[in-house]
N, C-alpha and C positions, 0 to 999 in steps of 0.2 A: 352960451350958444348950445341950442339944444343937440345931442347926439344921434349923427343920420342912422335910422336900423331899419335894415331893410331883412325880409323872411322870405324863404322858399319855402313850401309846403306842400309837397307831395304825398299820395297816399299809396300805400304800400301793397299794388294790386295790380302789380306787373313788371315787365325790366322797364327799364329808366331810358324814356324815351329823348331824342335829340333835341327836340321842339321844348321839353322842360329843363332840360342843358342846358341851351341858349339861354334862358331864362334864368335860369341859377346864375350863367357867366354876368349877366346883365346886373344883377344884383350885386356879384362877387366884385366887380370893378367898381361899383359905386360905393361902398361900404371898405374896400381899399382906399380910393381916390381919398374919401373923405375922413377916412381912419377910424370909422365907423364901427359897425356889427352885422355882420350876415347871421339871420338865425335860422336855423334848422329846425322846423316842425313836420312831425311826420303826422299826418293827419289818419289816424290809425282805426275811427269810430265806425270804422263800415268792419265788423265781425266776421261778416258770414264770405268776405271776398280777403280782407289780409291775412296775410301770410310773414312768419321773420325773417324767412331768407329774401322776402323783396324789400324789407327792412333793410336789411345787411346789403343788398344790393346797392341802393340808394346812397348809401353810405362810402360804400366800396368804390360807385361812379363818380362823387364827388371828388373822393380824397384823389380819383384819375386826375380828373380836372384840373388839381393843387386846393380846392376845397376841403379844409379839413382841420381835427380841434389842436392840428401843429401849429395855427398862425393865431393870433391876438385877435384879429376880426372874426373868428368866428365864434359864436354860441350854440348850445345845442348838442345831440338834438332833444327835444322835447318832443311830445306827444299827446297829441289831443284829448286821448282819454282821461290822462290825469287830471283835466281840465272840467271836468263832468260838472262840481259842484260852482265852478264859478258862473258855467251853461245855465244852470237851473235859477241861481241868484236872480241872472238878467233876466230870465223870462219874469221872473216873479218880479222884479222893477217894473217890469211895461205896464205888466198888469194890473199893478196896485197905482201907478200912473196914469191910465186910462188908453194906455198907448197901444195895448194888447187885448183880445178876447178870446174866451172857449170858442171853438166850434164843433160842433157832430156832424157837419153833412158830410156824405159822401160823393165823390163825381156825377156819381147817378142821379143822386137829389138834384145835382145842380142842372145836369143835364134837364129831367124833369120838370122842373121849376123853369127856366128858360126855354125849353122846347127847340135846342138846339144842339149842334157840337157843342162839347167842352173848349171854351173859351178863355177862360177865365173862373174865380169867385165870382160871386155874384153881392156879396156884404149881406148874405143872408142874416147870416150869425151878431152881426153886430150887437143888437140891441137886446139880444134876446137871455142876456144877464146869469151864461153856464153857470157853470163852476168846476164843469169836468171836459175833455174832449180835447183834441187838437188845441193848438193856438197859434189864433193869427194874429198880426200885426195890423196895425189901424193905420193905411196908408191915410195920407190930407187928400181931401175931394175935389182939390182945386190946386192952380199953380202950376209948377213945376221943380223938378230935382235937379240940378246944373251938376255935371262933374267936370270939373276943371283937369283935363286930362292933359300929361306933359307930352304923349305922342298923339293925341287927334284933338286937342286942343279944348274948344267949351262943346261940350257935347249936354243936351235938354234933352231932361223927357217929362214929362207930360202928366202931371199927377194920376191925373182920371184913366193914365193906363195902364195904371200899373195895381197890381189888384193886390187884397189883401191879402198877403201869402205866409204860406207856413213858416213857425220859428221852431216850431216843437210840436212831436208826435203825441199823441194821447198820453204816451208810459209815461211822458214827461220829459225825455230823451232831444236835446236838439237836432235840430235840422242844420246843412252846410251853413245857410248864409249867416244863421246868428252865431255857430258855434267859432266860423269863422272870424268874426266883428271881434269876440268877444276874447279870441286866443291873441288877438292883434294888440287890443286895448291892453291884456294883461302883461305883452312881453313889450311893450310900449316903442309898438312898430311905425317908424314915421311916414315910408313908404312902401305901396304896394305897385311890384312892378315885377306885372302875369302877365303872361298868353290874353289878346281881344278875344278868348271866347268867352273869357267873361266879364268884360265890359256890360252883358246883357245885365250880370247880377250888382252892377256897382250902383246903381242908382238906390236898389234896397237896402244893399250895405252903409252906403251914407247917410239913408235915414235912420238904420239903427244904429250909427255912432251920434249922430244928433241926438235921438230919444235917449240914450246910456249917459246923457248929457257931456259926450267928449268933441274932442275936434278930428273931425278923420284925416286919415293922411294923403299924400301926395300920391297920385292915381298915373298911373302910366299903362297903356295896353298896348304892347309890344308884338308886330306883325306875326300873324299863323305863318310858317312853313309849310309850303306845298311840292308837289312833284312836277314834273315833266308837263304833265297835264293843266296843271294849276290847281291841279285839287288837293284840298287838307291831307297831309301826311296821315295814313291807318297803319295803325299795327295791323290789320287784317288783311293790308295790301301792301303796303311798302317796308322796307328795312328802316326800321327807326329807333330798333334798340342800341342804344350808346354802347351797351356791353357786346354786341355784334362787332362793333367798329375796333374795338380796345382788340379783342380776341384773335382778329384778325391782322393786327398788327398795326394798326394807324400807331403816330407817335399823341402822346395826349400834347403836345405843343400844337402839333396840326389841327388837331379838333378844335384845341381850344382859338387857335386862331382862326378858321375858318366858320365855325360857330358864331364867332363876336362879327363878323360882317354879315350877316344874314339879318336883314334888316337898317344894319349901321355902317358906315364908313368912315374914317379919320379925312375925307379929299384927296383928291388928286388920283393918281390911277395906280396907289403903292395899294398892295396886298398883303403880302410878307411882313410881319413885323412882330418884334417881341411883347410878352403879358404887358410889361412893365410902360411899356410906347401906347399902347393901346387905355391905358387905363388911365396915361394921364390924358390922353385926347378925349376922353367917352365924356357925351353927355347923351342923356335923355332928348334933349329939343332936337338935335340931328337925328335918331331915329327916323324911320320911311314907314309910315303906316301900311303902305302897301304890303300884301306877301310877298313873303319871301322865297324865294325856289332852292329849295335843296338838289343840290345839284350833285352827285357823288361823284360823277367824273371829277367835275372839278376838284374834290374832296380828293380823291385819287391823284390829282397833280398837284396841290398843295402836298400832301404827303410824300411825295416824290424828290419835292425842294427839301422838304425839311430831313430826309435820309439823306441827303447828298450833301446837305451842309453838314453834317455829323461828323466829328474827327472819326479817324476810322479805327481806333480802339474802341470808342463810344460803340458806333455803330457793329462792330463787331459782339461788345458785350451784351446791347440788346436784342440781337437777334438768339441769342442764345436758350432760352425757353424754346423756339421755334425747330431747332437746328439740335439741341442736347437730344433728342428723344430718337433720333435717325442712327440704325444698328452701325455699333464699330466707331460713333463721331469721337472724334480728336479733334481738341479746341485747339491746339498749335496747328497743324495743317487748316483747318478754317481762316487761321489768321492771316494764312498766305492766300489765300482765295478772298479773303473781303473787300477787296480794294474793288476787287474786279464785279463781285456781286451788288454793290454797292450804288454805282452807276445804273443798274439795269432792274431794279426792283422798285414799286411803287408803295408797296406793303411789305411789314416782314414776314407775314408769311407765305408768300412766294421764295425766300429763301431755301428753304430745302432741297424743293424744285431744280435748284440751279445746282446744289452741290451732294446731292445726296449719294449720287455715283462716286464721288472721292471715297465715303464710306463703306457701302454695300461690299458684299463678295464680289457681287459680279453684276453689272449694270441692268434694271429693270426695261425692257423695250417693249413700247405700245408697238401692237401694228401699222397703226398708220407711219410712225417715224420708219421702221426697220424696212416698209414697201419705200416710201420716199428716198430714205439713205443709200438703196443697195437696189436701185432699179436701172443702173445705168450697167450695160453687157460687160463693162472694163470694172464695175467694181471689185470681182475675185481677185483680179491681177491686180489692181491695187492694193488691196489688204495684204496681198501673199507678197510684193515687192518692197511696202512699207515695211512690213513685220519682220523682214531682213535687216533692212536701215536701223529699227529701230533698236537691233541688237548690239547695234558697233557706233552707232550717233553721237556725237559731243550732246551732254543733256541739258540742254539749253533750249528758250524757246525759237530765234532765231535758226539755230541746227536742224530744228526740226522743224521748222514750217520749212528749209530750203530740204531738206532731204524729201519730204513730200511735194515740194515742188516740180523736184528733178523726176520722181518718180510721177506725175501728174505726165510733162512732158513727153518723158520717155512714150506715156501713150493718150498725145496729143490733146489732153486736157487742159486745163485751165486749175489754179489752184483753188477755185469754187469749188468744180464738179470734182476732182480729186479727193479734195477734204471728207464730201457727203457721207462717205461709208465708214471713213476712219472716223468720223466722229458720234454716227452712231454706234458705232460698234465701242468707244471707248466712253461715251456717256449715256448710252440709250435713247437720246434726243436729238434731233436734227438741229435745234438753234438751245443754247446757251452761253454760257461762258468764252470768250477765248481757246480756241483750241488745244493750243501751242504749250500756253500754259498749265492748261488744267493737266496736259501728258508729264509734263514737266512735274506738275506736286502728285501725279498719280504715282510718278516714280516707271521706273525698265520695267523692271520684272511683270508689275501689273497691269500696264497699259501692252506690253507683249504678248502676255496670257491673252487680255481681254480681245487684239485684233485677231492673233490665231485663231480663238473659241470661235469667232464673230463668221472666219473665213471657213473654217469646219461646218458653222450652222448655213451657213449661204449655199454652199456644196452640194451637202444634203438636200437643203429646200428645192436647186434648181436638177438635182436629178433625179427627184421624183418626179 
């Protein structure tokens, strides 16, 4: 039985977009399922646009994924340029074949010649027996090319329209479609399963795995991702760098599971599910040709489930890049506050956000929080009647949500509007965390300091 190898082949000429994610996962589960080989080629031949750190990136995003040379299934990476001399071979097979010819012209010729837009070649070159120039490929004048595709099924096109196109530049250097045929055949790839944008090139591809005298392999073209709008996801417009998402704190389980439905579903109306569920469900023929909509909210509540199933040591220890770099952090007091951040973040890094005031000297406040918190005429007498309580309180959070209670009462509040000032004043935010508790691991002394300072700064503000 022959061995399924399926290739991702990115070129290293930007961050690593969601849309060839998807595509990697697609590969990565079928080269699992089937105990395969995912091969990693980085298609490195465009000079003058790569770069190694988008090298290292590509590398960097997979191994996110779980993609990476720790598991048995994968190979790689390789790199197209090493590939050069096996490039030139083939073109030199076509041509000694009859399959291939020079050409000279240039757009303009053809233009000229035609007396029209650039259309197409025209098959000027054919017969005219170079021996230097470009080379094209000798499409058949007749018939057609069938790709047997596993997600849009028998897909024809049409000999006569497909024109005889470049394999190799003048220098003798190839061009995408052969160099690509030809990196396929060498690392004996049985499946190609890419983004439909280039289903346009598959039909050339096919005929030059025919001419190279092989059998091409198993063609799959996997729905575009689009936006809101329906339009194809741009880097020029939309968030689609992978390394955006990781940075920001998605978990790579949510990616990856959110990723693998875009386009594909196991049935039924589950979403939620581990690599290992998903990979034995995955097939190619359930694919949805249609596009796919990248939906970030959605991505944003997937991400949400998967932080909340986290034990909460787990989920404590990865927010820790996030949360280390915040002046004064101590990882044992964050420990007492995880449980409670936990619940209420959809990303990790919104984490901070929630607990950075445990750390600081003394809490950061935006205006709009400090006009919100402290615009009620009773809030001085608040702060000044709490800041008592809070020196002789059982320190518990029960003590102190009923000592601010009583003190809310005393002048005819509500434990809402009561709260508002004490809790800007002891975290610089109008909504975060649990009140009660956060006073409670802020500790006396601190949370003391911080409503006095709070009840001094309000003072001053209202009699100037």
């Amino acid at each position: 039985m022959t061995e399924l190898r399926v290739r991702f082949a990115p070129s290293p000429t930007g961050m690593f977009h969601v849309g060839g994610a998807r595509s990697a996962l697609f590969n990565w589960a079928l080269a699992v399922q089937a105990g395969g080989r995912f091969i990693l080629r980085i298609e490195d031949t465009d000079q003058a646009r790569n770069r190694p750190e988008w090298t290292e990136g590509i590398i960097s995003a997979l191994a996110w994924l779980g993609i990476g040379s720790d598991s048995p299934y994968f190979e790689g990476p390789y790199f197209q340029s090493d590939y050069a001399e096996q490039h030139r071979a083939a073109v030199a097979k076509l041509l000694a074949d009859g399959r291939a010819y020079h050409c000279d012209c240039t757009r303009e010729d053809v233009k000229e010649r035609t007396g029209s837009e650039f259309k197409g070649y025209d098959g000027y070159c054919r017969d005219r027996g170079l021996t230097s120039g470009a080379v094209r490929f000798r499409t058949p004048d007749e018939g057609v090319t069938v790709v047997e595709d596993k997600v849009r099924g028998r897909v024809e096109f049409a000999n006569d329209s497909i024109e005889d196109f470049a394999i190799a530049r003048t220098d003798g250097s190839p061009l995408f479609v052969l160099a690509n045929v030809v990196d396929d055949m060498e690392m004996r790839v049985t499946h190609v399963v890419r983004g439909d944008e280039h289903l346009a090139n598959t039909p050339k591809q096919q005929l030059l795995w025919e001419a190279l005298g092989a059998t091409p392999p198993v063609w799959a073209h996997v729905p575009v991702l689009v936006n809101e709008k329906r339009q194809k996801l741009s880097k020029r417009r939309d968030k689609v760098a992978l390394e955006s998402y990781r940075d920001e704190g998605y978990l790579a389980e949510a990616m990856i599971n959110y990723l693998m439905l875009l386009g594909w579903g196991p049935g039924g109306d589950r979403e939620i599910m581990p690599w290992s569920e998903m990979v034995r469900l995955f097939r190619l023929e359930d694919v949805n040709p249609s596009p796919a909509f990248f939906d970030e909210k959605k991505l944003r509540a997937f991400n949400g489930e998967y932080i909340r199933a986290l034990p909460v040591d787990e989920f404590a220890e990865r927010c820790l890049p996030w949360v280390r770099p915040i002046p004064g952090f101590d990882v044992e007091v964050f420990r007492k506050v995880a449980p409670l951040v936990q619940t209420r973040v959809a990303v990790l890094s919104e984490v901070p956000g929630y607990v950075d005031f445990l750390f600081l000297a003394e809490p950061v406040f935006d205006q709009g929080s400090w006009d919100k918190g402290m615009k009620h005429e009773a809030a001085p007498d608040i702060l000044e009647a709490y800041a008592e309580r809070l020196a002789t309180v059982e320190w518990n959070p029960d003590a102190l949500k009923a000592a601010l209670e009583e003190v809310g009462a005393a002048h005819g509040l509500k434990l809402g509007k009561a709260q508002a000032p004490v809790r800007v004043a002891i975290t610089g935010r109008t909504v975060g965390l649990p009140l009660f508790e956060s006073i409670e691991v802020l500790g006396r002394e601190r949370s003391l300091a911080r409503v006095k300072a709070a009840l001094e700064r309000l003072r001053a503000q209202r009699a100037s």
